[in-house]
Every structure is written in structure tokens, then in C-alpha cells.
C-alpha positions as CSV (number, residue, x, y, z in Angstrom):
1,X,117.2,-107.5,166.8
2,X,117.9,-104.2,168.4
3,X,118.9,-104.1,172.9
4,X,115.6,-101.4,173.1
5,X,112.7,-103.4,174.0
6,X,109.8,-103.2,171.5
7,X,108.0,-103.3,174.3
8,X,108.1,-101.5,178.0
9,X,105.7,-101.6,180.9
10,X,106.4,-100.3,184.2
11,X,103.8,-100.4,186.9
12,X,101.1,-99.8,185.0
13,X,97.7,-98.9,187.2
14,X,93.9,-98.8,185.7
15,X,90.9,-98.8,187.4
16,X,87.1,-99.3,186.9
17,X,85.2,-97.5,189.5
18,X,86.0,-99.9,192.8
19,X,87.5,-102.6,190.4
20,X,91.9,-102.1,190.1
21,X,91.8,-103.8,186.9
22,X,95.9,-103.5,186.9
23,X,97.8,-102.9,189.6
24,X,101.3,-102.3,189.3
25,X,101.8,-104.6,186.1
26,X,105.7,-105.0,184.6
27,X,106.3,-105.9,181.1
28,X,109.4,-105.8,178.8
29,X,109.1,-107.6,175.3
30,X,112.4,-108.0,173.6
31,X,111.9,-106.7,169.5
32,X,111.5,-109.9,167.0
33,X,109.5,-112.2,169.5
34,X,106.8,-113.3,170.5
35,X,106.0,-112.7,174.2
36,X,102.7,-114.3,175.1
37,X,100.3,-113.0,178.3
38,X,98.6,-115.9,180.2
39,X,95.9,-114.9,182.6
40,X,92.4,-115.8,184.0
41,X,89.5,-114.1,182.6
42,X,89.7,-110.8,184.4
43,X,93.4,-110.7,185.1
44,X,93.8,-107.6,182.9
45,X,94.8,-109.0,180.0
46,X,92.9,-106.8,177.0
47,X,92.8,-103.7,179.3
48,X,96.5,-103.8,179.1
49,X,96.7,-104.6,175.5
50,X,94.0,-101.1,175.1
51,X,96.6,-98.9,177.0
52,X,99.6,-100.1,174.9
53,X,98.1,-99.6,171.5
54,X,96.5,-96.4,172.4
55,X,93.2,-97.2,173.1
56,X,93.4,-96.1,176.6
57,X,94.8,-94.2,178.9
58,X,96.0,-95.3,182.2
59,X,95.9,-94.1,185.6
60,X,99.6,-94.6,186.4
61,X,102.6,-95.9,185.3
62,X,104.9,-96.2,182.3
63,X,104.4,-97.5,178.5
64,X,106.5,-97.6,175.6
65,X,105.7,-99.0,172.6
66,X,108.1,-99.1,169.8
67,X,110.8,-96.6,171.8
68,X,107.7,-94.1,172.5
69,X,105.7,-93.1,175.3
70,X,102.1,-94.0,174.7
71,X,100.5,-91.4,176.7
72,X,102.6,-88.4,174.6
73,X,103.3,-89.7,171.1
74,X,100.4,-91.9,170.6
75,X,99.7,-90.6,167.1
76,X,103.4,-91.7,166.0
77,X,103.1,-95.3,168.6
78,X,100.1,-95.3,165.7
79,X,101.5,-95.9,163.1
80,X,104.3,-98.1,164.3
81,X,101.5,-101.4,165.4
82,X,98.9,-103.4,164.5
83,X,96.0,-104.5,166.5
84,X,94.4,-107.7,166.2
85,X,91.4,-108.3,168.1
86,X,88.9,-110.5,169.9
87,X,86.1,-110.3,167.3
88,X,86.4,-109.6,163.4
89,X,86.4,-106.3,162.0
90,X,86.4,-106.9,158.7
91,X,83.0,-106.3,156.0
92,X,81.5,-110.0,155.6
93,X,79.9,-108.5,152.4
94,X,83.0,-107.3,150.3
95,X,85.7,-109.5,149.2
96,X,89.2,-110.3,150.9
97,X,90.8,-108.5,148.8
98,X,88.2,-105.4,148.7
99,X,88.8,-105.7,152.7
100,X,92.3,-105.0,152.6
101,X,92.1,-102.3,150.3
102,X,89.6,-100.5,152.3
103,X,92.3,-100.8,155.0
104,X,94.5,-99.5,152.6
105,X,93.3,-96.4,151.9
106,X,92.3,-95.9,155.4
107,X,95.9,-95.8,155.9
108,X,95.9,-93.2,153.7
109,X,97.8,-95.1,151.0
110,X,97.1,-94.4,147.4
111,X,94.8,-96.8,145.4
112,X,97.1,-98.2,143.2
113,X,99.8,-98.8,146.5
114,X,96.8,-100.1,148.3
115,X,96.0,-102.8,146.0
116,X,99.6,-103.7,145.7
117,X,100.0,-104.2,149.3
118,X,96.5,-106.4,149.3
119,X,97.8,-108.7,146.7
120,X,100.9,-108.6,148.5
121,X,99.3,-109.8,152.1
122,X,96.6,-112.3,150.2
123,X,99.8,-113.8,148.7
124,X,101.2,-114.0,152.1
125,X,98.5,-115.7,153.8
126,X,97.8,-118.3,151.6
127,X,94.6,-116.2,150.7
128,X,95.2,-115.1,147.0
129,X,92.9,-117.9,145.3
130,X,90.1,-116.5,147.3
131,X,91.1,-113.1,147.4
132,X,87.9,-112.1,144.8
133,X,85.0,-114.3,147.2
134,X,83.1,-112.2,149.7
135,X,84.1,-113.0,153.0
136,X,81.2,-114.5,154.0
137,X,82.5,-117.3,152.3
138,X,85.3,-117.8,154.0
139,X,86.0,-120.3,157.1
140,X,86.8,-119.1,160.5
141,X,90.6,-119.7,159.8
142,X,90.4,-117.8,156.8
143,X,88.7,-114.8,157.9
144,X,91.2,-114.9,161.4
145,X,94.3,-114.9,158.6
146,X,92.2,-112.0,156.7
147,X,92.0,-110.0,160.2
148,X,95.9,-110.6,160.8
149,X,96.4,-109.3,157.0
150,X,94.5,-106.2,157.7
151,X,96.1,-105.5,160.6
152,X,99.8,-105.7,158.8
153,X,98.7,-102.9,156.4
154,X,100.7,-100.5,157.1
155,X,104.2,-103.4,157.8
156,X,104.0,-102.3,161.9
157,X,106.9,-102.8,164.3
158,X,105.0,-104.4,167.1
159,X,101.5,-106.3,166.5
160,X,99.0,-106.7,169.0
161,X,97.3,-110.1,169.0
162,X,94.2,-110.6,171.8
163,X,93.1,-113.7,171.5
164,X,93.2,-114.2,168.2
165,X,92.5,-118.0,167.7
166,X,89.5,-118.0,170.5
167,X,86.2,-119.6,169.2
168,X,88.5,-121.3,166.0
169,X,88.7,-125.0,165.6
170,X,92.2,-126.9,165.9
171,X,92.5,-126.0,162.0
172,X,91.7,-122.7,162.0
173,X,94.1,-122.1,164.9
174,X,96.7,-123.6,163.3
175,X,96.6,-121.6,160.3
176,X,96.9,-118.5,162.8
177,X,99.8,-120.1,164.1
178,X,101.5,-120.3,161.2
179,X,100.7,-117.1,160.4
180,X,102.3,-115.7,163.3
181,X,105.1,-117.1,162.8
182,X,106.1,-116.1,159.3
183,X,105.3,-112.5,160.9
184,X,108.0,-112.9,163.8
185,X,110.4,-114.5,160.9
186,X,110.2,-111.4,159.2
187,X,111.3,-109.5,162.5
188,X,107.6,-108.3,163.5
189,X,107.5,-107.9,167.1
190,X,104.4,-110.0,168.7
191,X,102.2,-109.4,172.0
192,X,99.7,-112.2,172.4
193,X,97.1,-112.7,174.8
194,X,95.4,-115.9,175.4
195,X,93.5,-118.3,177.1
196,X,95.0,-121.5,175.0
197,X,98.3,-122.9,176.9
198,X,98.9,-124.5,174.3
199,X,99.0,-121.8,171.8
200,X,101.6,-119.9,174.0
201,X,103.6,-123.0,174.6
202,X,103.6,-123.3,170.4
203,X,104.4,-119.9,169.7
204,X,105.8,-118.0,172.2
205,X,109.6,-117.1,173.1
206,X,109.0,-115.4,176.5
207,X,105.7,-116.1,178.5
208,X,104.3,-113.5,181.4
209,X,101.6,-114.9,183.5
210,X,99.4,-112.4,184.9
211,X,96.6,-112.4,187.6
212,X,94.6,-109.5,189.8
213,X,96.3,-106.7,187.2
214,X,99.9,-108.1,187.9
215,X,102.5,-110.2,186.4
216,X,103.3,-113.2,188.6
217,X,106.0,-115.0,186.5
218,X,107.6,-114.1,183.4
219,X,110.0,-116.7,181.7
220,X,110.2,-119.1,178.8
221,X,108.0,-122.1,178.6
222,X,110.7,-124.4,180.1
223,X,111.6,-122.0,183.0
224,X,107.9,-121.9,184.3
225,X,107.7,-125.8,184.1
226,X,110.6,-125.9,186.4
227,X,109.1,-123.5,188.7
228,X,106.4,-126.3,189.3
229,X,109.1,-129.4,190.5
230,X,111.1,-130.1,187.6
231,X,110.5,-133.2,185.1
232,X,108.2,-135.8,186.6
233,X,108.3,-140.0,186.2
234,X,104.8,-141.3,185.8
235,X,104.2,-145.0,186.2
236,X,101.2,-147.3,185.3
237,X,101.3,-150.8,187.0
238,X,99.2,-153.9,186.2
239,X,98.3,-154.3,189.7
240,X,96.8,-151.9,191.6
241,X,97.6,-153.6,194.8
242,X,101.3,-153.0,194.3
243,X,100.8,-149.0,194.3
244,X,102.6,-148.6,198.0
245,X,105.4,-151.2,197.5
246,X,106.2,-149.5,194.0
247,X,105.8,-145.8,195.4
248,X,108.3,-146.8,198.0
249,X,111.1,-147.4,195.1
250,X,110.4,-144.0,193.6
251,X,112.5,-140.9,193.9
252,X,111.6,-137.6,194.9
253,X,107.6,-136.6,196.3
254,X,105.2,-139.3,195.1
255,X,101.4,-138.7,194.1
256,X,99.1,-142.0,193.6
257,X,96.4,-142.1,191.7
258,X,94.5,-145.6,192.2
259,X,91.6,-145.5,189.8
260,X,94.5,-145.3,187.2
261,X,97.2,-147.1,188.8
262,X,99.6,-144.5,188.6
263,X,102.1,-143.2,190.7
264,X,104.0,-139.7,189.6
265,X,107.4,-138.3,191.1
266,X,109.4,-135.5,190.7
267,X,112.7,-136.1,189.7
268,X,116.0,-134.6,189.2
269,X,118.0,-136.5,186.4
270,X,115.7,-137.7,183.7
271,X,117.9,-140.6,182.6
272,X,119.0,-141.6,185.5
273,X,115.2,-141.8,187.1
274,X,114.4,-143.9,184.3
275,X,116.5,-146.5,184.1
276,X,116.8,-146.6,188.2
277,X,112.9,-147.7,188.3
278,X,112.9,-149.7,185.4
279,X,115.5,-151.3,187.4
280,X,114.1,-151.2,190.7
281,X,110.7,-152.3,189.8
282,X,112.6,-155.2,187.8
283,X,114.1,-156.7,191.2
284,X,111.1,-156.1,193.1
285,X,108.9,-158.6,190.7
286,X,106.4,-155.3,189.8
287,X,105.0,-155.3,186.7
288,X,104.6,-152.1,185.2
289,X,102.5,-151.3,182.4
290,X,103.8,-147.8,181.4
291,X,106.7,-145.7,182.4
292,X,107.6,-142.1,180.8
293,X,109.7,-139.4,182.0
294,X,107.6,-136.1,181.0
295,X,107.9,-132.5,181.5
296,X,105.4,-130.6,183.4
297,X,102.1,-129.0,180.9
298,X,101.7,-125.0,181.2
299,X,98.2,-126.2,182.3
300,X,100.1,-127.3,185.1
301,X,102.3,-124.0,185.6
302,X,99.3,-121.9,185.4
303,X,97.2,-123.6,187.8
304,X,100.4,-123.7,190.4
305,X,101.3,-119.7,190.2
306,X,97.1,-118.8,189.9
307,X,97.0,-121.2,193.2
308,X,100.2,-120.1,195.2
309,X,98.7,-115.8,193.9
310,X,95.0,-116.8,195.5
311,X,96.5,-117.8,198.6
């Protein structure tokens, strides 16, 4: 892993007509991760992922991809990434492996180099027993792993992933997954946008959320749950009517929740929390029926920073 970022972004502006679709956005993606963008739908999340791999230009700022400056060396940024996505873009008709050496050539490699690296990527994938079957045959998971094979043709530096797993089921997005993560294993740099918290909090080193064209927090998935309170001690009680007495015992800011008979507090020292209320619920005669110290979801995260952005 090299100091240069694979990645650099520095306030990046584009706009549609009226609409600032970003507006002053800052990105740095260390080389050999995988630095996932979180955002609502608008944010700017593929029209930033357009201006890094070339596909647009933007109205101001900075962008180097692969230690090159997007708007003047995009033929050479080129051929240094792959580009994954939203929507398939291989031929349903031809076969997986036909598919990749269509790519191939595209590429401009020779035919005989083209169909090595095809049997090469099928291999890869977990795709070479069904490397000869039209792709029409193929499950969503299958044809995702295809698109992530075609775009490693030509063995980029930095691959672009927009939502890559979005319409799959919990299968075929965790084929993906894995996927992705032999590429970053094999020192492929990874940007991926998504809409699934859960497929950033599985894959992803660094995470930068992003809303209204900006980024709003950038850390790893642990350092945006603290950024919400900290770990939190949820407990479910037999009795509903003992909610108050048993919030009273709790540490830290307490939420009920009465149709569950829950109560939730942020705490401090995990251990400690626990065996405190175990203990203090113990001595007050209050019967609980759960109790688990847990960190915060990225759900959460992202619904705190959107929040705290809107207001």
C-alpha cells in the first residue's frame, strides 16, 4: 500500500440547471481499500462516481484518480479503473465467457490474450462451470459477478462500484461481497456507493456519508457509531409497570419504549454497565427478561448525521 491516495477529491462542484448536485464535496481514499459512499437518493452519489471515472466533467474542483488529474489525463485515468454500474451491461444472449471476451478485445487485447484473461476471471468468480451458458441463464448473482469480471478486464488500479448489489437478493449480494473482497485482497482499490448499510458496514474500511452534494462524516464504521452516543444497554422487563423504577437505576440518557418494555441507555463502559444493572435490577426485586449491551446500527448513524444536516 503506497502514502498517494488512490483516490483524491477536493471541493468538487456540479450542477444541473438550478439543482447544485455537489457542492464542495471532499474525498481521499487510501490505495488497497474499500471506502464506501452512504447517501440518500439524490445526495450526489453516482454524479460523483461519473466525474471520477471520466464520465463527466465538473464545474469546479479537484479529482485524481490513480495519481492523475481527471479533467487532463482522462484517457490514461482510463485505463487505470474499472466501472461497475447500476444496471448490467453485459449481452444476455452470448455466453459468460463470450461476454468477457468481447470486453477483451474491446480492450484492445489480442484474441488469444482475451480468452486467457476470460478463463482467468470465470475461474475467479466461481463462474467457469457456466462460463459456456448464455447469460440469460444465469441468476441475478451470477450475472452481478459476470459485470464485476468484465469490469476487471484490463486488472485496474481503482474500481468503481455504484450500487452494485441493488435489486439482488441476500444471496446474490453476498456473492458480490465476496467478490469484492478477493478484489481488495489482491490490492485493487474500491469506491462503492450504496444504499445497503449493511453492505458498507460488511465491506468497507473507511465510510464517507454524503448528503445535498457534500460529505458530512467520513470515518470507519465504529468511529460513526460513536458519533451517535457510544454503546447502548437495552433492557426488556416482565413487567411493564416497573419501566420508571427500572429507568431510574440506569446510567446515562434513557429512552422507554412501553409497547416493548424496553428501556435503552447510553453508556460509557460496556462491562461495567452490565453487570452494574444486572446488579441493580437484582436488589430492586425487577425482573428482567432481556439485557444486552450493543453497539449503535449505521442505520442509526445515518439517520443521526442526515437529521442533524436537515436541520
Amino acid at each position: 500500500m503506497t502514502d498517494r491516495p488512490a483516490i483524491l477529491v477536493e471541493g468538487l462542484r456540479k450542477r444541473y440547471g438550478n439543482k447544485q448536485a455537489l457542492d464542495g464535496l471532499d474525498l481521499t481514499v487510501r490505495a488497497g481499500t474499500v471506502h464506501a459512499v452512504l447517501g440518500p437518493n439524490g445526495a450526489g452519489k453516482t454524479t460523483a462516481v461519473r466525474i471520477m471515472s471520466t464520465l463527466l466533467r465538473p464545474d469546479e474542483g479537484r479529482v485524481d484518480v490513480a495519481g492523475l488529474d481527471v479533467r487532463t489525463r482522462a484517457e490514461e485515468v482510463r485505463a487505470r479503473i474499472g466501472l461497475l454500474g447500476q444496471h448490467a451491461a453485459v449481452d444476455e444472449e452470448l455466453s459468460g465467457r463470450q461476454n468477457l471476451e468481447m470486453f477483451g478485445r474491446l480492450y484492445h487485447l489480442g484474441a488469444r490474450q482475451a480468452g486467457l484473461r476470460a478463463d482467468e476471471l470465470l475461474a475467479r468468480f466461481g463462474l467457469a462451470d457456466t462460463g459456456r451458458k448464455a447469460v440469460k441463464q444465469y441468476s441475478g448473482g451470477m450475472r452481478r459477478r459476470l459485470d464485476l469480471a468484465a469490469s476487471l478486464i484490463s486488472a485496474p488500479q481503482v474500481l468503481f462500484l455504484d450500487e452494485p448489489t441493488t435489486g439482488l437478493d441476500p444471496r446474490g449480494r453476498t456473492e458480490v461481497w465476496n467478490a469484492v473482497r478477493s478484489l481488495v485482497g489482491g490490492g485493487t482499490t474500491v469506491l462503492l456507493t450504496t444504499q445497503y448499510l449493511e453492505e458498507a458496514d460488511q465491506l468497507a474500511d473507511r465510510i464517507a456519508v454524503i448528503d445535498h452534494g457534500r460529505v458530512i462524516a467520513d470515518g470507519t464504521a465504529d468511529q460513526l457509531k460513536a458519533e451517535t452516543g457510544g454503546d447502548r444497554i437495552d433492557v426488556v422487563l416482565h413487567d411493564a409497570t416497573q419501566l420508571d423504577r427500572a429507568a431510574s437505576l440506569l446510567p446515562g440518557d434513557v429512552i422507554a419504549d412501553a409497547d416493548r418494555r424496553l428501556l435503552s441507555a447510553t453508556v460509557t463502559d460496556r462491562m461495567s454497565a452490565l453487570t452494574d444493572t444486572v446488579a441493580a435490577l437484582r436488589a430492586a426485586g425487577i425482573d428482567a427478561q432481556d439485557i444486552a449491551i450493543r453497539r449503535p446500527t449505521l442505520d442509526e448513524v445515518f439517520l443521526h448525521l442526515t437529521k442533524e444536516n436537515a436541520a
